[in-house]
LUMVOMI-223796 format. One record per atom (N, C-alpha, C): x, y, z; residue in three letters. Coordinates in steps of 0.02 Angstrom, whole numbers, padded with zeros to 5 digits, always signed. Example, Ala and Ser with C-alpha at 12.3 -4.5 7.8 and 13.67 -1.06 7.14 Angstrom:
2
+00660-00284+00390Ala +00615-00225+00390Ala +00660-00165+00390Ala +00642-00112+00354Ser +00684-00053+00357Ser +00645+00002+00394Ser 
END
This chain:
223
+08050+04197+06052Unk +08019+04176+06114Unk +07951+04144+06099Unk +07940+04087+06130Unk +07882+04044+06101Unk +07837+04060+06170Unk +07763+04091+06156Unk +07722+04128+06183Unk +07659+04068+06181Unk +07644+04053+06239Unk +07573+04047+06266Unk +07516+04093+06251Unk +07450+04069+06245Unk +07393+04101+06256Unk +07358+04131+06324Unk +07353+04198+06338Unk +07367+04197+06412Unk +07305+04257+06410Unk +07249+04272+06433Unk +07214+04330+06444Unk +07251+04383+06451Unk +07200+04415+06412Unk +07233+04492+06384Unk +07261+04556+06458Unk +07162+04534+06480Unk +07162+04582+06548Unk +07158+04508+06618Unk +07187+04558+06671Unk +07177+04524+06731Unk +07131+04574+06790Unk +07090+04550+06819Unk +07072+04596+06871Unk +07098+04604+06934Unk +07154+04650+06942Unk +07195+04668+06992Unk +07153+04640+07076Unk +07085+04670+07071Unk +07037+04673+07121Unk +07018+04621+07130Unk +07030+04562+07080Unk +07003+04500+07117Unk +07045+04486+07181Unk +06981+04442+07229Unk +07031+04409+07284Unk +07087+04374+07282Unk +07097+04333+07225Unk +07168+04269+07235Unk +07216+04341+07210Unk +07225+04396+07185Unk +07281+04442+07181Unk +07303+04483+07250Unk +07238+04458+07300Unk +07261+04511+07363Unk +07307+04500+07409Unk +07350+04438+07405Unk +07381+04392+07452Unk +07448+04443+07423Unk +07486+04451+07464Unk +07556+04471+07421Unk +07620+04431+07427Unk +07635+04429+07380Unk +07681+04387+07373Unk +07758+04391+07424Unk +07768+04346+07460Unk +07850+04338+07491Unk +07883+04344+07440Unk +07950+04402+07492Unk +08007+04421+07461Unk +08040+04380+07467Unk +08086+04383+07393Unk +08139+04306+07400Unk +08187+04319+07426Unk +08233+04301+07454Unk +08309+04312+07473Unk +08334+04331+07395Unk +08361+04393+07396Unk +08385+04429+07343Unk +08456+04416+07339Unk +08478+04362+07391Unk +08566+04352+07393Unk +08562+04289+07339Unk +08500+04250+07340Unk +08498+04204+07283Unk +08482+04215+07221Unk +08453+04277+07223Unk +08438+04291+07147Unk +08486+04314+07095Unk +08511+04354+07137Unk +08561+04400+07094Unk +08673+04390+07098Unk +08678+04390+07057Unk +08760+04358+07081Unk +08777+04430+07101Unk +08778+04497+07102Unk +08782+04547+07120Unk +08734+04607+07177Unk +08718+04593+07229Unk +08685+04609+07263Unk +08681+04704+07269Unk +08747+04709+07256Unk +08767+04771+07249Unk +08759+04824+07192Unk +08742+04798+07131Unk +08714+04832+07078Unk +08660+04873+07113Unk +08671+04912+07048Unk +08604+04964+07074Unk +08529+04948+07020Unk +08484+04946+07040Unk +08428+04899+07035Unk +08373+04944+06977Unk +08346+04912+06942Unk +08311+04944+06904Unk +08221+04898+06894Unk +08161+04920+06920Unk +08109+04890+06928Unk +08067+04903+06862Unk +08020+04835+06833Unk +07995+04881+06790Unk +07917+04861+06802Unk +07885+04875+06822Unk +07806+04873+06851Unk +07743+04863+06781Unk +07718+04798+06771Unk +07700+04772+06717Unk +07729+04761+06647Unk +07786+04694+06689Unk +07847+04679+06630Unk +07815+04643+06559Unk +07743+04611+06571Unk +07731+04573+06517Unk +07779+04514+06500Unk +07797+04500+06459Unk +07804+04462+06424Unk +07893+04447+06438Unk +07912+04508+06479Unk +07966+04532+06510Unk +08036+04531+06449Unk +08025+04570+06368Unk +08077+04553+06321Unk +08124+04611+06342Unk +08088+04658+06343Unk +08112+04738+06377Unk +08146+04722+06425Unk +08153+04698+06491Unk +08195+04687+06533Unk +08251+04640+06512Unk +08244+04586+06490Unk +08293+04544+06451Unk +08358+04561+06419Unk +08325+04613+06359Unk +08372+04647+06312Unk +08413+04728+06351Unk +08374+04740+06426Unk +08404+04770+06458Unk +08471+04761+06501Unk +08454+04682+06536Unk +08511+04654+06568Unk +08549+04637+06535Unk +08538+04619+06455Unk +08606+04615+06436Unk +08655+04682+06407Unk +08610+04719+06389Unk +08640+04784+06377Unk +08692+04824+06432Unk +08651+04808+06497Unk +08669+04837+06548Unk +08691+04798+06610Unk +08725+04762+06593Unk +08769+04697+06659Unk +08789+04710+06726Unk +08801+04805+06714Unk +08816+04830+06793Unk +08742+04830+06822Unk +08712+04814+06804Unk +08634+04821+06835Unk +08584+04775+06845Unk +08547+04773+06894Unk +08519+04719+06914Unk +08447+04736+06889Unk +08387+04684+06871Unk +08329+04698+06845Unk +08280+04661+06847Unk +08218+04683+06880Unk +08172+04644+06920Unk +08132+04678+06880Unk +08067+04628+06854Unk +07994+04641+06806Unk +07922+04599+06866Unk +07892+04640+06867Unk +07825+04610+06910Unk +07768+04617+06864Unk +07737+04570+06868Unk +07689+04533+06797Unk +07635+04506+06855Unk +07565+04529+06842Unk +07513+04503+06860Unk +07486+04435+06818Unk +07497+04423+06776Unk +07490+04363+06714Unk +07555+04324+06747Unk +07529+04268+06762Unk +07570+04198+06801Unk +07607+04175+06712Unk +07580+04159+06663Unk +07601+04130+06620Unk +07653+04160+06568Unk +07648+04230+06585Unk +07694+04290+06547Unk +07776+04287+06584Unk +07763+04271+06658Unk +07808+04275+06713Unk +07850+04198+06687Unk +07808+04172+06685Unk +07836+04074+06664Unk +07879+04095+06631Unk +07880+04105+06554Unk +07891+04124+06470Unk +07968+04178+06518Unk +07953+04196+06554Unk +08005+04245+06542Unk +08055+04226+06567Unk +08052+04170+06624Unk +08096+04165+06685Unk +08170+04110+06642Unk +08105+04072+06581Unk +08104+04009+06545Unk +08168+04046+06507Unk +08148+04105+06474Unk +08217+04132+06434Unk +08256+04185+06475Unk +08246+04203+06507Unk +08287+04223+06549Unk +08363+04177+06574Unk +08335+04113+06595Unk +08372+04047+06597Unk +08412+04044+06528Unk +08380+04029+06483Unk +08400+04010+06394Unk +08456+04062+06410Unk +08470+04105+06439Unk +08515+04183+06414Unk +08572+04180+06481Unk +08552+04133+06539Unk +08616+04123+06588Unk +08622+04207+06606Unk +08561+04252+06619Unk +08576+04314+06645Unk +08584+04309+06738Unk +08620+04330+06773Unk +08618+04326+06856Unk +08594+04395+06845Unk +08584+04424+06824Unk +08576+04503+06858Unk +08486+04527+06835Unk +08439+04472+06813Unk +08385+04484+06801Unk +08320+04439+06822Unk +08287+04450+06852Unk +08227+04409+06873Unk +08147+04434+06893Unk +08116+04397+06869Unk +08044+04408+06865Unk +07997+04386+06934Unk +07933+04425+06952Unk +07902+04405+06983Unk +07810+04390+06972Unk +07795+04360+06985Unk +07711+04332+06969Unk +07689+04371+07045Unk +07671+04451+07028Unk +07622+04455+07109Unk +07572+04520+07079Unk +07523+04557+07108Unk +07484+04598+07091Unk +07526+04655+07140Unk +07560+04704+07090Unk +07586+04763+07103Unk +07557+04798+07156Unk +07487+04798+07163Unk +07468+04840+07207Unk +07449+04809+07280Unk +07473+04748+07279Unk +07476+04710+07349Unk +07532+04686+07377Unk +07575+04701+07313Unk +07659+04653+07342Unk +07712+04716+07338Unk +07699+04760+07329Unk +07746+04823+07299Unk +07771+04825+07378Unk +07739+04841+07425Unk +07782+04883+07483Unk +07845+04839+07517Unk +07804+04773+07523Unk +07840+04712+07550Unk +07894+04692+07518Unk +07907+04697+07447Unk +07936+04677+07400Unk +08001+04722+07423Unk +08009+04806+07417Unk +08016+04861+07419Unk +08075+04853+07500Unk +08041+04846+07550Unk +08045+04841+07602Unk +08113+04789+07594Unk +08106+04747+07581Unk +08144+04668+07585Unk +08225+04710+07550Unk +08220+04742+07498Unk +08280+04760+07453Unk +08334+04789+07505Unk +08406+04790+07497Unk +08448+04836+07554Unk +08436+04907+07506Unk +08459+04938+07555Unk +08433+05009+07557Unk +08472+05047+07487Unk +08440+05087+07453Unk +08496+05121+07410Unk +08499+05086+07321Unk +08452+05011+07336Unk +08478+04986+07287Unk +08426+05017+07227Unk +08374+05026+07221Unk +08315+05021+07216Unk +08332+05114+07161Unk +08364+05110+07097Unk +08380+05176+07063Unk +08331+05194+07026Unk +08306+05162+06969Unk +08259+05154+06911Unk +08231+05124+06918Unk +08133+05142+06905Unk +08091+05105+06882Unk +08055+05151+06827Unk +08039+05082+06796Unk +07982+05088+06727Unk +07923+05093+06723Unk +07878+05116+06712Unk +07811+05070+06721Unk +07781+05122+06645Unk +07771+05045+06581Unk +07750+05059+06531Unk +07692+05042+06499Unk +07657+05080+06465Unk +07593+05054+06420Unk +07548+05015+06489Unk +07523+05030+06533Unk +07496+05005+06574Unk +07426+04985+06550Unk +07364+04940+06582Unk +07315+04944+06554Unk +07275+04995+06563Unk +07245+05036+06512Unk +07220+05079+06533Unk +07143+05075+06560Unk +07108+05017+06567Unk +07054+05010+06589Unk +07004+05075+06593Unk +06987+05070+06510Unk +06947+05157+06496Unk +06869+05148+06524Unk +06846+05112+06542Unk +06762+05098+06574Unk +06786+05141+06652Unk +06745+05178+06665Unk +06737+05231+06718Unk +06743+05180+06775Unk +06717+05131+06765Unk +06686+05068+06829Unk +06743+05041+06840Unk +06801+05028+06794Unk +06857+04998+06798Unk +06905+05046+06837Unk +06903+05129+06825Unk +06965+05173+06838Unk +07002+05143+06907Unk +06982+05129+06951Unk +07003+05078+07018Unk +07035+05020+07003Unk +07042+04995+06955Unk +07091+04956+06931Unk +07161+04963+06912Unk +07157+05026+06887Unk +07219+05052+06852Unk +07285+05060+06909Unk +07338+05045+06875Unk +07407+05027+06928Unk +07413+05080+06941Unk +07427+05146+06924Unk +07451+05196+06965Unk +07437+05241+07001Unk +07435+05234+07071Unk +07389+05236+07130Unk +07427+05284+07189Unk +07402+05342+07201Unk +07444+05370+07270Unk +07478+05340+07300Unk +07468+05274+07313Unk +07475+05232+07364Unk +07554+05179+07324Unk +07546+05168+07272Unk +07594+05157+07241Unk +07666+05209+07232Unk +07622+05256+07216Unk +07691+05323+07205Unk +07717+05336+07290Unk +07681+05327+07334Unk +07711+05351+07408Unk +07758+05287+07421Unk +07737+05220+07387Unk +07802+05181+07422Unk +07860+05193+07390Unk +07867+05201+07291Unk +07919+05217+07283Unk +07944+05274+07326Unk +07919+05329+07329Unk +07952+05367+07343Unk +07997+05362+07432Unk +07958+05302+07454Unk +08011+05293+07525Unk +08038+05238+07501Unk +08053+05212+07442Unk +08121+05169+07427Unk +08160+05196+07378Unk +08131+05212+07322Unk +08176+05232+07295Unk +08246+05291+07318Unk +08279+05280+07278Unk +08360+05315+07309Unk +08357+05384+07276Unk +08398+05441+07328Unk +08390+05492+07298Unk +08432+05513+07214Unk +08376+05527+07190Unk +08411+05536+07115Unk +08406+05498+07063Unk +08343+05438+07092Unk +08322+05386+07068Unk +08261+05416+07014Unk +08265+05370+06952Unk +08198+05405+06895Unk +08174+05354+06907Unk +08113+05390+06872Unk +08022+05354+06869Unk +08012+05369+06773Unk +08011+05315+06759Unk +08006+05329+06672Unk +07924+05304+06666Unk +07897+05347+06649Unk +07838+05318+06624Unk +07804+05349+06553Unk +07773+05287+06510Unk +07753+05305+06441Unk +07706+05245+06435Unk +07661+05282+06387Unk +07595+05248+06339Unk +07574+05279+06289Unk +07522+05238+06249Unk +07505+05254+06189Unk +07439+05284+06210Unk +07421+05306+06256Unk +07357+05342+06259Unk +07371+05418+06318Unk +07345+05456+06289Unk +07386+05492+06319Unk +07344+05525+06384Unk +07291+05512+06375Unk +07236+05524+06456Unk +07285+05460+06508Unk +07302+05417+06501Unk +07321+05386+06560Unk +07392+05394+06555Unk +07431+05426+06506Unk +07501+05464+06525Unk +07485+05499+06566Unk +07447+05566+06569Unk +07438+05616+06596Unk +07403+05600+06659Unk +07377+05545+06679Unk +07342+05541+06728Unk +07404+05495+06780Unk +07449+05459+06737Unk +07523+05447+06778Unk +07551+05496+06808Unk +07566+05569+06754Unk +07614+05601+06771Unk +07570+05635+06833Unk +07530+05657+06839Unk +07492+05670+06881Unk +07481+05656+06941Unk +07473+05575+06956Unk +07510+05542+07017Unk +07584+05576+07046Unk +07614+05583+07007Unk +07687+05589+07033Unk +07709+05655+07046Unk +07664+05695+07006Unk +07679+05768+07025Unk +07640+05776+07079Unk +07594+05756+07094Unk +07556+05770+07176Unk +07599+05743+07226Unk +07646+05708+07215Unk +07712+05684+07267Unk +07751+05731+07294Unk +07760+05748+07318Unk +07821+05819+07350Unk +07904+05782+07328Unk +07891+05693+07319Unk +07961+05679+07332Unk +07982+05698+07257Unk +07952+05695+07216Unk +07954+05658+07125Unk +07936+05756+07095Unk +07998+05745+07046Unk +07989+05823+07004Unk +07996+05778+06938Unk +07993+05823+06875Unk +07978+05801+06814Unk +08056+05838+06767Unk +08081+05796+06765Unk +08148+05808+06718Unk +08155+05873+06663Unk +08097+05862+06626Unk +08076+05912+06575Unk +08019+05959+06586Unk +08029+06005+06522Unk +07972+06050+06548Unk +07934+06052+06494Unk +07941+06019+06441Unk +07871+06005+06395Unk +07838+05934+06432Unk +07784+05924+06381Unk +07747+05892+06433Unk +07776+05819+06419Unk +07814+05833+06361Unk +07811+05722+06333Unk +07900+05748+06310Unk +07943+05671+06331Unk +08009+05663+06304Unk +07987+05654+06225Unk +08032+05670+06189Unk +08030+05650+06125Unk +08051+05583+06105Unk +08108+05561+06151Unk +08137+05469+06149Unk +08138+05443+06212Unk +08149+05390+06199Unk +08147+05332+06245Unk +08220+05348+06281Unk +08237+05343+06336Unk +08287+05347+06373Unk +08345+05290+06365Unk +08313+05218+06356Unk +08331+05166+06367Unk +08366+05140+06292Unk +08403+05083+06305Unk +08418+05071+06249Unk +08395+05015+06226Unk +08337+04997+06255Unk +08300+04946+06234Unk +08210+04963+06233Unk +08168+04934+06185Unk +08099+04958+06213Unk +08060+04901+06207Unk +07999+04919+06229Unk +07934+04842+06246Unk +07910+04847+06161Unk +07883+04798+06144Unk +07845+04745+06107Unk +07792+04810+06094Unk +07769+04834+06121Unk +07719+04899+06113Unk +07744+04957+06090Unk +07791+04972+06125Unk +07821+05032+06096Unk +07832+05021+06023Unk +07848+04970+06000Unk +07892+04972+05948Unk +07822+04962+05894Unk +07785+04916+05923Unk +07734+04912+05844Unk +07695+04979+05856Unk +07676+05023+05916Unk +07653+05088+05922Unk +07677+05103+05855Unk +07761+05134+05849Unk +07784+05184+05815Unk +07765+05159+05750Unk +07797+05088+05737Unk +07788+05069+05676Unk +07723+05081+05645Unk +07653+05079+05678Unk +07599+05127+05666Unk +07597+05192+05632Unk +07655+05229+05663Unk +07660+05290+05628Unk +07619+05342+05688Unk +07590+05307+05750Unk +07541+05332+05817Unk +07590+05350+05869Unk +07573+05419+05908Unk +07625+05431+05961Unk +07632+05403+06025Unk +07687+05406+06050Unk +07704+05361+06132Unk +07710+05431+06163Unk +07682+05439+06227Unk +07674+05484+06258Unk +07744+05472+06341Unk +07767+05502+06357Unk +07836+05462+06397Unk +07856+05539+06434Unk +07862+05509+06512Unk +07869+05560+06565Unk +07950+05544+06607Unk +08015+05580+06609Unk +08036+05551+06660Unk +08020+05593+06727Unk +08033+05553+06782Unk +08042+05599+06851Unk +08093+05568+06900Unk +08107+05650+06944Unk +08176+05623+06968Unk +08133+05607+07074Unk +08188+05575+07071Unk +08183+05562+07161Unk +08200+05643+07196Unk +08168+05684+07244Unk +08213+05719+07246Unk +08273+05716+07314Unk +08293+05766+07325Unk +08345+05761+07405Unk +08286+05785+07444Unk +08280+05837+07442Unk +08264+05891+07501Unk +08204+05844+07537Unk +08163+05801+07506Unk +08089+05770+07561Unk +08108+05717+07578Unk +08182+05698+07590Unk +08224+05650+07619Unk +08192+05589+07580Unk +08208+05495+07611Unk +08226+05463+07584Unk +08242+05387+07610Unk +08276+05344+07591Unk +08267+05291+07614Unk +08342+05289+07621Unk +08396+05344+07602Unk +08450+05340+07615Unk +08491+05338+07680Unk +08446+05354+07734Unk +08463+05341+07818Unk +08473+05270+07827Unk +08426+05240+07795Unk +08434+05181+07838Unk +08497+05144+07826Unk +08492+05108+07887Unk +08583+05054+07891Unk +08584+05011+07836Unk +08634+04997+07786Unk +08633+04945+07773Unk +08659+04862+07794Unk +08633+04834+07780Unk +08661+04751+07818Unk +08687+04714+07778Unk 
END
């Protein structure tokens, strides 16, 4: 994949990220509307989702990338690969998530990712960081019951400060009962994960489940 020069960090909080992005008609995106959907919330460079859709063809797979030029690069080979069941979006997660969310038919919405996030370690920054009450309460009124939340990084204060989000959720329980998976769930991993290990440095990785009992987005009609 032939990679652009693209800033490292983006500031979520700037104004041109607050606009949120329109949902596309998802009958054009995907040749299967009916797959069950897998999100991955700061796709980067989006190789991880790529090597996912093809792994996994019954499944549909959407990456949201704050970096416009990461989103380009991906959409570009995404195309090169003739995948229907995978597509990228250019919007700031924490302004386009509900709308985005909202737009999907009901049920579809099983798995999301959200990996190696930035951890924006300056105290002044912590308001930057993607994973936000406010984020975990929309999954949890879309996502489907029984639906996971995979999350992992190489630092392990903002693992723990993920898993943390999600356990203050009533909807979201934690799969395991040590504190970190030992592997990756998936059969594919990000560009990070992989030079992490090759480091010989640990990935810190949480799953969590949707639960039944604090109900769900499973009432609603589908159309």
């Amino acid at each position: 994949m032939a990679r652009v020069r693209v800033r490292q960090h983006v500031n979520p909080l700037n104004r041109r990220y607050q606009v949120p992005v329109p949902p596309p008609d998802w009958r054009e995106i995907y040749a299967d509307l009916t797959q069950p959907l897998h999100l991955d919330i700061g796709c980067g460079w989006g190789v991880f989702l790529l090597q996912m859709a093809e792994e996994q063809p019954d499944w549909n797979f959407l990456g949201l990338e704050i970096r416009k030029p990461l989103v380009e690069t991906a959409i570009a080979e995404r195309d090169k690969s003739q995948l229907a069941n995978l597509h990228y979006l250019f919007c700031n997660v924490n302004a386009s998530l509900q709308s985005l969310l909202e737009s999907l038919p009901p049920n579809r919405l099983q798995r999301v990712s959200i990996q190696f996030p930035d951890p924006w370690f300056k105290n002044r920054h912590r308001k930057r960081r993607v994973v936000k009450p406010e984020l975990v309460a929309d999954l949890a009124a879309h996502l489907a019951e029984g639906g996971e939340v995979f999350l992992q990084s190489d630092v392990e204060k903002i693992a723990r400060e993920m898993c943390d989000r999600f356990s203050e959720n009533p909807a979201f329980s934690k799969t395991h009962n040590s504190d970190w998976l030992p592997e990756n769930p998936f059969p594919a991993a990000t560009d990070r994960e992989v030079a992490t290990l090759e480091q010989g440095k640990p990935v810190y990785r949480a799953l969590y489940i949707r639960d039944k009992e604090t109900g769900g987005p499973g009432d609603k009609e589908e159309t």
